[in-house]
N, C-alpha and C positions, 0 to 999 in steps of 0.2 A: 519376758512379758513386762510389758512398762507402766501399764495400767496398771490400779490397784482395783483388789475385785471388793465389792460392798452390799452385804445383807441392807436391801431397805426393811429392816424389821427389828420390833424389840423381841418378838415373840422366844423366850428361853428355848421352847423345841426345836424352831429351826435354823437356833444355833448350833445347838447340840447335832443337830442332823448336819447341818453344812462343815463341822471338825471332821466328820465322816473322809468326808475325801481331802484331806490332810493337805487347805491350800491355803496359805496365807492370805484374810479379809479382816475389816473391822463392821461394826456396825453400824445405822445410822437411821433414826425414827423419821417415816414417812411424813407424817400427821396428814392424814386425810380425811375428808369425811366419805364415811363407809355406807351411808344411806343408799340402799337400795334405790334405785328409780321409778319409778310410776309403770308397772305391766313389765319390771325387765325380768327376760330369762335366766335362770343362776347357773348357765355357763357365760351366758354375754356379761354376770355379776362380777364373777371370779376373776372375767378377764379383762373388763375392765380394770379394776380395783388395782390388779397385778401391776396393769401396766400406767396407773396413776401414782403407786406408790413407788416405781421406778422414774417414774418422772418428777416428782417432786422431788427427792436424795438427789437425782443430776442436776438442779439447780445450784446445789450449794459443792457440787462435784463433775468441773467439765472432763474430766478426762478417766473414767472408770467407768469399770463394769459392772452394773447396778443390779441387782438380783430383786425381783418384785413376785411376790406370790401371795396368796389369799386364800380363803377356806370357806365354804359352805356343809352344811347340811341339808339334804331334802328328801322329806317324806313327803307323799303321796304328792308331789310335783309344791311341795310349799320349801321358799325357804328356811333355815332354823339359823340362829348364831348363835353364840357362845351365851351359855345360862346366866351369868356373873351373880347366879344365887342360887343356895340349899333348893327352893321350891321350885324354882325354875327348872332347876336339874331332874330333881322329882319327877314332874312333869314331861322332859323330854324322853326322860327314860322309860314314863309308864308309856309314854305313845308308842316311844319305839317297839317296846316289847312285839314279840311275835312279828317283826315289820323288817321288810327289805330298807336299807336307807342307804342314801349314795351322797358318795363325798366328791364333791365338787373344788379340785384345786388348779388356781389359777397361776400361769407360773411365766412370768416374765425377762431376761434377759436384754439390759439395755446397753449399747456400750454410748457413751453420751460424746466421747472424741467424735462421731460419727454422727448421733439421733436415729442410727438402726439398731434395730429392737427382734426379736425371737417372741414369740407369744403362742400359749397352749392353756388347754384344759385338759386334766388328767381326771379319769372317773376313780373311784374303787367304792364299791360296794360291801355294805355289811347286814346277814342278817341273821339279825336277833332271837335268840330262844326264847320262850315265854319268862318273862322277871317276874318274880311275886314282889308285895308293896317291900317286905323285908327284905328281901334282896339287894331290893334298888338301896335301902336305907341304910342297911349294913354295908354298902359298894359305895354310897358316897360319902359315909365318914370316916372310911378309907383313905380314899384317896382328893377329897374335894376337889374335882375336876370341874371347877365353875368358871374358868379360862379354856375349856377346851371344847371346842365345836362337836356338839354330839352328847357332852357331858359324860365323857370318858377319855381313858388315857392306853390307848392299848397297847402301847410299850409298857406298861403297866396289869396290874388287875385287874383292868377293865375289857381285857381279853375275855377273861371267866363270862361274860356276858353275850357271848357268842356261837351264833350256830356252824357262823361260814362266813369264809372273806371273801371276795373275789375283783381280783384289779390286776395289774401288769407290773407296779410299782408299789413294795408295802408302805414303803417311804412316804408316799400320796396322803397316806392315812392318817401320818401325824405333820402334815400339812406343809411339805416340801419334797419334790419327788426327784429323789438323786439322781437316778438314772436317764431320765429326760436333762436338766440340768448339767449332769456329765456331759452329755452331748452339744448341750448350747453351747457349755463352755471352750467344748474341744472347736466346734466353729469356729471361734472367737480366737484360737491359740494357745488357749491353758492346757497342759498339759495333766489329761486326767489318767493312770496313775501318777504322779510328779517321779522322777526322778532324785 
C-alpha cells in the first residue's frame, strides 16, 4: 500500500477508535465550517461535513486516503452539537431524559490519487431512562463530556444513563464507525486485519 491513510480529524475519540484496527495513519485538522445549512436534513449534514472535511486534508495531501466523518445528535427530528458547556450539557441531558436520540455519523473515505470518495451515514440509537436533575449533575462532573455530541461518553460512565442502545455499529456512537470503515478501506487495498 503506497498511499498513506489520514484521519481528517483532531477529535481524540476517533483516534483512539482508528488505533483499533492497528494500521499505520497520522492526523490532519479539516478546518471547516460546520454550519448547518438553511432547512438541511442531518443525514444530508453528517454527510456532507464528512465529505468536506475529506476534502479539505486532500488539498494539502495529493495522494492518500483521507478519512472524513462527523457527528450529529437528534431529538425529536432537531439537530444538537456538542454542549462546549456545564449548562449546555445540563440542558441536553434533561431533554434527552426519558427520550429516544439518534446519532447521526457521517463517514467518508477519499482517496485523493483518484478524487473517488465512499460516503455513508451510520444511524445508532440511544434511549434514555428517566435522569433526575442530580443525576445529570453528579454524571457531568464526572466526567465533563462538553466535547462530546449528546453530552456523554459512553465508552465511559455515561453508559450508566441508558436504557437501550440499538445500531449495527457500537463504534458509530463514539463517532467513527469501524466496521463500515473496515470495509471502505479493504475497497481501497488496506488490508484489514494487517498481517
Amino acid at each position: 500500500m503506497s498511499q498513506k491513510i489520514i484521519l481528517g480529524s483532531t477529535s481524540p475519540f476517533r483516534k483512539e477508535l482508528l488505533l483499533r484496527l492497528s494500521i499505520p495513519f497520522t492526523t490532519a485538522a479539516p478546518e471547516i465550517d460546520e454550519t448547518p445549512l438553511e432547512n438541511e436534513m442531518p443525514e444530508d449534514y453528517v454527510k456532507r461535513l464528512s465529505l468536506e472535511k475529506a476534502q479539505a486534508v486532500a488539498k494539502k495531501h495529493p495522494n492518500a486516503l483521507i478519512i472524513g466523518s462527523d457527528q450529529c445528535s437528534v431529538l425529536k427530528d432537531e439537530i444538537r452539537g456538542k454542549p462546549e458547556s456545564h449548562e449546555n450539557a445540563v440542558k441536553q441531558l434533561q431533554e434527552s431524559s426519558a427520550q429516544r436520540v439518534s446519532f447521526l455519523t457521517g463517514l467518508c473515505l477519499l482517496n485523493s490519487k483518484t478524487n473517488k470518495f465512499q460516503l455513508e451515514m451510520i444511524p445508532f440509537h440511544v434511549d434514555f431512562r428517566a435522569l433526575t436533575d442530580e443525576e445529570i449533575e453528579t454524571y457531568l462532573r464526572a466526567e465533563e463530556p462538553y466535547s462530546c455530541a449528546g453530552s456523554f461518553k459512553s465508552e465511559g460512565l455515561g453508559i450508566s444513563l441508558f436504557k437501550r442502545l440499538q445500531g449495527d455499529d457500537p463504534t458509530a456512537l463514539v463517532g467513527l464507525p469501524l466496521i463500515r470503515l473496515s470495509s471502505m478501506l479493504r475497497e481501497q487495498g488496506v488490508l484489514i486485519p494487517a498481517k
